[in-house]
Each structure stands twice: as structure tokens, then as C-alpha cells.
N, CA and C of each residue as an Amber inpcrd file, in Angstrom:
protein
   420
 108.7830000 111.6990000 111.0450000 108.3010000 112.0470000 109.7210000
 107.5640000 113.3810000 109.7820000 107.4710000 113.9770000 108.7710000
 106.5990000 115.4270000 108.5000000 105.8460000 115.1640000 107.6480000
 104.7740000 115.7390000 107.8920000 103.5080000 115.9290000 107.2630000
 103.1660000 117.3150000 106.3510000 102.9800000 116.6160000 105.2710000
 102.5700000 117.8590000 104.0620000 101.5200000 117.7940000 103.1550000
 100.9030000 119.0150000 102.8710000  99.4210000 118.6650000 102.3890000
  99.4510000 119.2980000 100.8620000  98.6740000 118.7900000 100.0980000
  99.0260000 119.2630000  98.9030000  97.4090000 119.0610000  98.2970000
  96.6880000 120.0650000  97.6260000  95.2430000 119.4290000  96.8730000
  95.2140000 120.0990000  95.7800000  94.3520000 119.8360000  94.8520000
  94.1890000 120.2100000  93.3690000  93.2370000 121.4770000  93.5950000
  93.4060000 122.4220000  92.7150000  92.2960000 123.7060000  92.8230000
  91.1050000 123.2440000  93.1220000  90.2370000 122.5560000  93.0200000
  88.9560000 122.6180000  93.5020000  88.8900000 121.9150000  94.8840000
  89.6940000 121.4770000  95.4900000  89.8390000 120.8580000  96.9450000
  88.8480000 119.5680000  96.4610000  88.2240000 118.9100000  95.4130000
  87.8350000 117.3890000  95.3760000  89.2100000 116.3280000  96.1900000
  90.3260000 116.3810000  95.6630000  91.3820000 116.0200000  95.4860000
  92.4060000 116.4620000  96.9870000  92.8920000 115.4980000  97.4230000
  93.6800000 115.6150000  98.7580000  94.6360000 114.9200000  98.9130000
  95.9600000 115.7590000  99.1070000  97.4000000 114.4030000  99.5470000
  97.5910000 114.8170000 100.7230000  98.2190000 113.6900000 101.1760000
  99.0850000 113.9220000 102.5410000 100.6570000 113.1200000 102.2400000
 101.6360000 113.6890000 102.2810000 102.6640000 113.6970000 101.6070000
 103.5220000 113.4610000 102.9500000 103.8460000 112.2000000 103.3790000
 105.2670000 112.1660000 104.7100000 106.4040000 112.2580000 104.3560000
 107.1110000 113.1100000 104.8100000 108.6450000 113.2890000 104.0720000
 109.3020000 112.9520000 105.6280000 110.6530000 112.2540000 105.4920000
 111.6380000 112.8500000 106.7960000 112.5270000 114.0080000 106.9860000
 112.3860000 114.3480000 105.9670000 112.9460000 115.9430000 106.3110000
 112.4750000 116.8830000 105.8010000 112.5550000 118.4350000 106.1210000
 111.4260000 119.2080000 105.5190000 111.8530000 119.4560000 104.3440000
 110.9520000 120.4240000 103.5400000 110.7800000 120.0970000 101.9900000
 112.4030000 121.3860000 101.2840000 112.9320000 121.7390000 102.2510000
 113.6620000 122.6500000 101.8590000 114.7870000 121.5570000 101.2010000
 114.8300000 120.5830000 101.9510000 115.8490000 119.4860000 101.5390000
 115.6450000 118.4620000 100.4850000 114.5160000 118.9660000 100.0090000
 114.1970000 117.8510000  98.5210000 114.6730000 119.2550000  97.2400000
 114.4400000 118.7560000  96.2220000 114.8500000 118.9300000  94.7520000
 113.8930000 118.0730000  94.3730000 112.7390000 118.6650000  93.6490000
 111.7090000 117.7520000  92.7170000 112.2280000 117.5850000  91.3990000
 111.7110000 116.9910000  90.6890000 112.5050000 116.0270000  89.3420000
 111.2950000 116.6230000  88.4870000 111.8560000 117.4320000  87.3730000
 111.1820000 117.9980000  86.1530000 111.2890000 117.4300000  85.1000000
 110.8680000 116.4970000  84.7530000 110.6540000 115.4430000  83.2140000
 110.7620000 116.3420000  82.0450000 111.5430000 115.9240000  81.2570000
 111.4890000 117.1340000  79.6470000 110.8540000 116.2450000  78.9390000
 109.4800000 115.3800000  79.2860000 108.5230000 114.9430000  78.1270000
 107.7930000 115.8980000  77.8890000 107.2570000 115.7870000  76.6350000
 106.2200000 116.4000000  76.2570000 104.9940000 117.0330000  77.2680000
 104.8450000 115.7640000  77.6360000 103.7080000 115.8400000  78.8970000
 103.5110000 116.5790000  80.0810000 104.8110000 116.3260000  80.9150000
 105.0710000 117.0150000  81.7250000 105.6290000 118.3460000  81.7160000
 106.3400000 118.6920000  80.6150000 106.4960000 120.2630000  80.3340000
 105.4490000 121.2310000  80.2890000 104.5250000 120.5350000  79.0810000
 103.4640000 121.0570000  78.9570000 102.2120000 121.4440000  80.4340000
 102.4630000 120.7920000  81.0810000 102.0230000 120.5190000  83.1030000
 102.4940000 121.6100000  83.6960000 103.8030000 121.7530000  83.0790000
 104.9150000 122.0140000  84.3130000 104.6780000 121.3810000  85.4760000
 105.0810000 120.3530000  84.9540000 105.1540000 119.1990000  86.3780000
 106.5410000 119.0510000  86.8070000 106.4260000 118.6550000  88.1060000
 107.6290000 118.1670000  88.7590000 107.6690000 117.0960000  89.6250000
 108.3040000 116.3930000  89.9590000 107.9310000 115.1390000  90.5980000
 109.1140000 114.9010000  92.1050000 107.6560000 114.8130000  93.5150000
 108.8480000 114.7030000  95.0160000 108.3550000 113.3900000  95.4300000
 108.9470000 112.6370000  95.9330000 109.1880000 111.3680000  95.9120000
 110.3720000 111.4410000  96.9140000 110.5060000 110.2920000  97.5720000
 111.3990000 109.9310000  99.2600000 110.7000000 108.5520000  99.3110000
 112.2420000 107.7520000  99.0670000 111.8180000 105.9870000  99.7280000
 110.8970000 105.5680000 100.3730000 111.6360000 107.2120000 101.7530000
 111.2810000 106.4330000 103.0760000 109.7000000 106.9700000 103.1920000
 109.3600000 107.4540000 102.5880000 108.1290000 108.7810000 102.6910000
 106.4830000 107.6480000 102.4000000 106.4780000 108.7440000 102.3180000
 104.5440000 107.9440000 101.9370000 103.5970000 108.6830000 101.6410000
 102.6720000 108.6590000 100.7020000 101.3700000 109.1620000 100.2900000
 100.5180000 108.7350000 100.3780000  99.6890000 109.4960000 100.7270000
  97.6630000 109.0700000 100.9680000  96.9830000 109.9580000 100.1410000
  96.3410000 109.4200000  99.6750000  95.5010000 110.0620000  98.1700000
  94.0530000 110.2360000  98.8160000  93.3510000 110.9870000  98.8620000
  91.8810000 111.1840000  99.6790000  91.0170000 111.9510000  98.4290000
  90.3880000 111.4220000  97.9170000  89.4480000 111.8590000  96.6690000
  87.8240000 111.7890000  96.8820000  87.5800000 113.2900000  96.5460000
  86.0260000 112.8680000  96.8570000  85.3510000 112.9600000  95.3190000
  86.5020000 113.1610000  94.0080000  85.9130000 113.0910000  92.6870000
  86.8850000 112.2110000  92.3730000  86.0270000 111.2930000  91.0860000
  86.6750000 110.6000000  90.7250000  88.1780000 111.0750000  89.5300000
  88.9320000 110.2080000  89.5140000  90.1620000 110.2820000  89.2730000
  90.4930000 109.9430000  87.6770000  91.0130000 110.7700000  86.9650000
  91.4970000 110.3200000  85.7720000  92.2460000 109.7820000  85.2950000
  92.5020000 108.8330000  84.6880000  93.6590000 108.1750000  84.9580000
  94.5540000 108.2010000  83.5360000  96.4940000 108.5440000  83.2090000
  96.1460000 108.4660000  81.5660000  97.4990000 107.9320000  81.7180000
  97.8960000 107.6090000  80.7860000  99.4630000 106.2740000  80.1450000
 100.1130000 107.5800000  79.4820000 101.5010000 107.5410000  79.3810000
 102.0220000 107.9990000  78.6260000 103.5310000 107.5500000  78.3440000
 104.2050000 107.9170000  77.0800000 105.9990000 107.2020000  77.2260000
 105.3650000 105.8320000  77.1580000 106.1920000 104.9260000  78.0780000
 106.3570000 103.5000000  77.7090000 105.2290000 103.3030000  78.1430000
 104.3260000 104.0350000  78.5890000 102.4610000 103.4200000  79.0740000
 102.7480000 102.5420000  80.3030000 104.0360000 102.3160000  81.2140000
 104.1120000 101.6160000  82.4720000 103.3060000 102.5000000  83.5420000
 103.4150000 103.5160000  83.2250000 103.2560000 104.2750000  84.9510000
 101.8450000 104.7110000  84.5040000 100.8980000 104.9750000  85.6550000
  99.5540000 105.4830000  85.5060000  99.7170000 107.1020000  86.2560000
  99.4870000 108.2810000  85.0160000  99.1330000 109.5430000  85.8930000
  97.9060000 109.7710000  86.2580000  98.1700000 110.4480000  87.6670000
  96.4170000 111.0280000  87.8120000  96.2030000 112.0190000  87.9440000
  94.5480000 112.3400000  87.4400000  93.8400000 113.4890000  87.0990000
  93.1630000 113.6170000  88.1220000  92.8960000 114.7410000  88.7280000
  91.2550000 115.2400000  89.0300000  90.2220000 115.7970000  87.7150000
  89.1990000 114.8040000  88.0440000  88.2960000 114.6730000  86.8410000
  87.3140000 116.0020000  87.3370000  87.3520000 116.9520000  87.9940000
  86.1330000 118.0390000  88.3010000  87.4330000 119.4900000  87.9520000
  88.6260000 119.3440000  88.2200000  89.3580000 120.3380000  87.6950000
  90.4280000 120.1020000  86.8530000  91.1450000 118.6810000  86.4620000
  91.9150000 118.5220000  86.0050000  93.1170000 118.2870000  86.2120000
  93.3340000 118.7050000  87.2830000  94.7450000 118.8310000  87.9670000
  95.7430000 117.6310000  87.7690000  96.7990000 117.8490000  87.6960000
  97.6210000 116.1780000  87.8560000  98.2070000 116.4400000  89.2230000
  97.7940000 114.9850000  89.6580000  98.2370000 114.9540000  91.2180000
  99.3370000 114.0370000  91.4420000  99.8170000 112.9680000  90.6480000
 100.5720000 112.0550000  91.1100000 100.8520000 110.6050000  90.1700000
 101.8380000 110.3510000  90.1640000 101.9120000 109.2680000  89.4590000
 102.3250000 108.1630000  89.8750000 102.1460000 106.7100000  89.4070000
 101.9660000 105.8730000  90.2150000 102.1300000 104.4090000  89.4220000
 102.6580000 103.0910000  89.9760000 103.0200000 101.9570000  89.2300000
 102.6800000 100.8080000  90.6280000 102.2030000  99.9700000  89.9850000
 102.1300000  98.6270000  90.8660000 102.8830000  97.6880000  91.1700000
 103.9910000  97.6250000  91.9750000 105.1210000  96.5500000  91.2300000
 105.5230000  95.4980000  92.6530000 105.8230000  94.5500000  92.8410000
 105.4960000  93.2490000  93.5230000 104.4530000  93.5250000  94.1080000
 103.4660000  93.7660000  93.9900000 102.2200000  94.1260000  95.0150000
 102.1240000  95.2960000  95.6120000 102.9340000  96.2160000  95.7250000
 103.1270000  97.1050000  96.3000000 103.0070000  98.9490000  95.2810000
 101.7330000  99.4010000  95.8640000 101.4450000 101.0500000  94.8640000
 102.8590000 101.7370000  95.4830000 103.7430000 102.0740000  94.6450000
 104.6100000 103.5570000  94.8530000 104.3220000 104.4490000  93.8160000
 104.6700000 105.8460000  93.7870000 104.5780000 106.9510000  93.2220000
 105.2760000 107.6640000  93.6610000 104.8410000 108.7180000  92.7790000
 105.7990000 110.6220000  93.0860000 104.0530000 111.5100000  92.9840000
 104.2720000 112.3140000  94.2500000 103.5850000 113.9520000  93.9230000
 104.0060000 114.4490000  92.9730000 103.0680000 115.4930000  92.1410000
 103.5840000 116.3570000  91.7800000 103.4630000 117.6480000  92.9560000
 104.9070000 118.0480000  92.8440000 105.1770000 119.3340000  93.8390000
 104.5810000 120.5800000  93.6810000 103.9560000 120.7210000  92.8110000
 103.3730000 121.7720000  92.4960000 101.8230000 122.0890000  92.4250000
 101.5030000 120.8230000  93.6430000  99.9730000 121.3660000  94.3950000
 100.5930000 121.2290000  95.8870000 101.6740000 121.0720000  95.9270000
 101.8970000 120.8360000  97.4330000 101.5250000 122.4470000  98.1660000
 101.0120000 122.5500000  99.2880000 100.5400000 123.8330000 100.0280000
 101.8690000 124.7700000  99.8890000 103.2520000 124.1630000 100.7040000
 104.0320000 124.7320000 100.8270000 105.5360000 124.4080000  99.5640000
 105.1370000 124.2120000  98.5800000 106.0500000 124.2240000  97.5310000
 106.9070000 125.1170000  97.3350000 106.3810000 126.6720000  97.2600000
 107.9610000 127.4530000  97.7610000 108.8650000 127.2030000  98.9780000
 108.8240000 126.2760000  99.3650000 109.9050000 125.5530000 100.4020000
 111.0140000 124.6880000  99.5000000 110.3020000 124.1300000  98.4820000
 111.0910000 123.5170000  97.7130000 112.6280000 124.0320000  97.1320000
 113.5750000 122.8500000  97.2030000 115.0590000 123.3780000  96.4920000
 114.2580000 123.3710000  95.0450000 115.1410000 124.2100000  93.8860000
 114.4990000 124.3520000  93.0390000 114.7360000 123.0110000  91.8680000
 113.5570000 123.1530000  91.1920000 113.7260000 121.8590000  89.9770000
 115.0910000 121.2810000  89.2410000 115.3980000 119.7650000  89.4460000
 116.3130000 119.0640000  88.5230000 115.3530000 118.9330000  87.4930000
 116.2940000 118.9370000  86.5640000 115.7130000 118.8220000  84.7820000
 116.2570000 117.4370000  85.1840000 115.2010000 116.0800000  84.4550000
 115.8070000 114.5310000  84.3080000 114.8730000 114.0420000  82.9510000
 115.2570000 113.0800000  82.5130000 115.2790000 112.6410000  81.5090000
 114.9600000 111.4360000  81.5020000 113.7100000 110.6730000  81.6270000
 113.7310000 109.3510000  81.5480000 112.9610000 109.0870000  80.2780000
 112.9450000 109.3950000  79.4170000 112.7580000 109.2270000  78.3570000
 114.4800000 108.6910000  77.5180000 115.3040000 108.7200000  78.1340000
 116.2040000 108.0220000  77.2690000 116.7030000 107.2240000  78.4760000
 115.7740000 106.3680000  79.0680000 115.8030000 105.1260000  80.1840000
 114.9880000 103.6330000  78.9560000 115.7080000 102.6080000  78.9790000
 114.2000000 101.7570000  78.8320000 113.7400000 101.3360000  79.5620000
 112.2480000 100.6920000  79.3450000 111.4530000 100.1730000  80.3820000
 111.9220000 100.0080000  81.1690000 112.5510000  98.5690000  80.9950000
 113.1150000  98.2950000  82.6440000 114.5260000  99.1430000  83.1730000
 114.4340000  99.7960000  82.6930000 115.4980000 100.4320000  83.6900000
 114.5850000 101.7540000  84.2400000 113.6340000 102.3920000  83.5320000
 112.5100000 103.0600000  84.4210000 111.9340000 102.5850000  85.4270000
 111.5150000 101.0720000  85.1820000 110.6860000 100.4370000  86.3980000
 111.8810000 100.5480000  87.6000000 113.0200000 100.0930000  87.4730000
 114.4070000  99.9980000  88.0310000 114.2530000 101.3580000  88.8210000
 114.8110000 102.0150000  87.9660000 114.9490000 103.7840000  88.8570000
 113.5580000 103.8980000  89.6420000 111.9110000 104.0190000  89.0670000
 111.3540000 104.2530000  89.7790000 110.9380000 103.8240000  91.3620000
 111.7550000 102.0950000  91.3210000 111.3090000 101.6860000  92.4440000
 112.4820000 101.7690000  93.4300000 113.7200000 102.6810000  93.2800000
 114.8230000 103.0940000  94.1550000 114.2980000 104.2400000  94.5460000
 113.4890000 105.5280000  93.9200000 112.9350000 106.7140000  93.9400000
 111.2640000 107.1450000  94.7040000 110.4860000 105.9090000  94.1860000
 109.5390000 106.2120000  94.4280000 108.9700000 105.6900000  95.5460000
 107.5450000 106.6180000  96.3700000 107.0730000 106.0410000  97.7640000
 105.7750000 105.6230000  97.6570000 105.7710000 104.5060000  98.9750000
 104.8830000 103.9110000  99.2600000 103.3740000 104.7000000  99.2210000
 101.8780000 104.7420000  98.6500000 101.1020000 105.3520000  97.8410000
  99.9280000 104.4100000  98.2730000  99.0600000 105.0300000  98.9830000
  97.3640000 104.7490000  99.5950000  96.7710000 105.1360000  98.7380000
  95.1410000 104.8240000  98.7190000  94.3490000 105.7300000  98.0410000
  92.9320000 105.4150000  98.8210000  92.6070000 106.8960000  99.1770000
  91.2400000 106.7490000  99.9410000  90.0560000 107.1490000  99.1620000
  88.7660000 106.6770000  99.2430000  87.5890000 107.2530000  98.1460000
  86.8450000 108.7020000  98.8080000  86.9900000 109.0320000 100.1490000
  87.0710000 110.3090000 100.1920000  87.9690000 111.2980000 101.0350000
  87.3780000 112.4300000 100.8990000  88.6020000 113.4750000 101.9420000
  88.8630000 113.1240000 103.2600000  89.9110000 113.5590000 103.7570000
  90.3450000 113.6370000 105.3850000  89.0780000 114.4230000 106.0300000
């Protein structure tokens, strides 16, 4: 696995992002909601991968679309760091790629559309897509 670091402008906020291959070989997923345009967010995510969330401010948390998935904020700069769903017991999510350190490594953005998914077929896709997701109360 490889290790990738990604934090929100004020460094409160810390990922550690495991991918198995380096990031030249992903394509992050650009949502045409409202929300995420307005972000310019993009979303990297790998099955096999994993995230650790290390926060030394607390976290904002907000619903949007079908209100299933929880995004998060850094509450001292704002940043969106990641999004995230609880499903048999188990936290998965997506980064957003665009606090990752080395993001110009990235293949460039798919435009996707889950806004014309329903619920369960979002919960569906997200849990073929999305990775396994820690969360620590402070930094590395």
C-alpha cells in the first residue's frame, strides 16, 4: 500500500489516505451537485484503500441530496475533507482530492452523476466504491 497525506489549509485537519497504487492511476469523481461544484470537489476512494482522519478541531458535519451520506468540514477553516456513511457497522468514505499534498499526480476529473441514482442504489454504488474510514481526535 502507499501512503498519502492530504490536510485542510489551516493544518487543524489531517488524512492519511492508503491507496495500492500511486495516485497517477486513480481518476477522482466530480459530482455535478450543486454542492460539490460549488467546492469544486472531487471525490478518491479505492475498496482496497483506507483513511485515517486525525483532527485537532472539531469537525462539521452537513447532509445533503438524499441526506444519507455525512460531509465533513473543518470547523477553524472550513475546508471539506471527506465524506462518509455507516453501513453494516462499518465507516467507508471518499477524500476529497483536492487537499491531497500531491493531487497534481492525479488522472484528471470524471464528471458523475449520482443525483439521478436513488437511495438505494447510492448506498449500493457507494459501498462497491468507497473505503474503509478511522477517525482520530487529534493529529499524527
Amino acid at each position: 500500500m502507499m501512503k498519502f497525506k492530504a490536510t485542510c489549509q489551516c493544518h487543524q485537519c489531517k488524512l492519511l489516505v492508503e491507496l495500492p497504487q500511486s495516485l497517477r492511476h486513480y481518476a477522482p469523481r466530480a459530482c455535478d451537485c450543486n454542492y460539490c461544484q460549488l467546492r469544486n470537489i472531487s471525490y478518491l476512494s479505492d475498496p482496497t484503500g483506507f483513511i485515517e482522519v486525525f483532527s485537532g478541531a472539531s469537525l462539521l458535519i452537513d447532509r445533503h441530496g438524499s441526506e444519507q451520506a455525512e460531509f465533513y468540514n473543518c470547523s477553524t477553516c472550513g475546508d471539506f475533507l471527506f465524506v462518509a456513511i455507516t453501513s453494516n457497522g462499518q465507516t467507508i468514505g471518499a477524500v476529497n482530492a483536492n487537499i491531497l499534498n500531491n493531487k497534481e499526480q492525479l488522472a484528471r476529473s470524471q464528471r458523475v452523476s449520482p443525483k439521478q441514482l436513488a437511495a438505494d442504489q447510492k448506498l449500493a454504488r457507494w459501498r462497491q466504491v468507497w473505503m474503509p474510514l478511522s477517525f482520530h481526535s487529534t493529529n499524527p
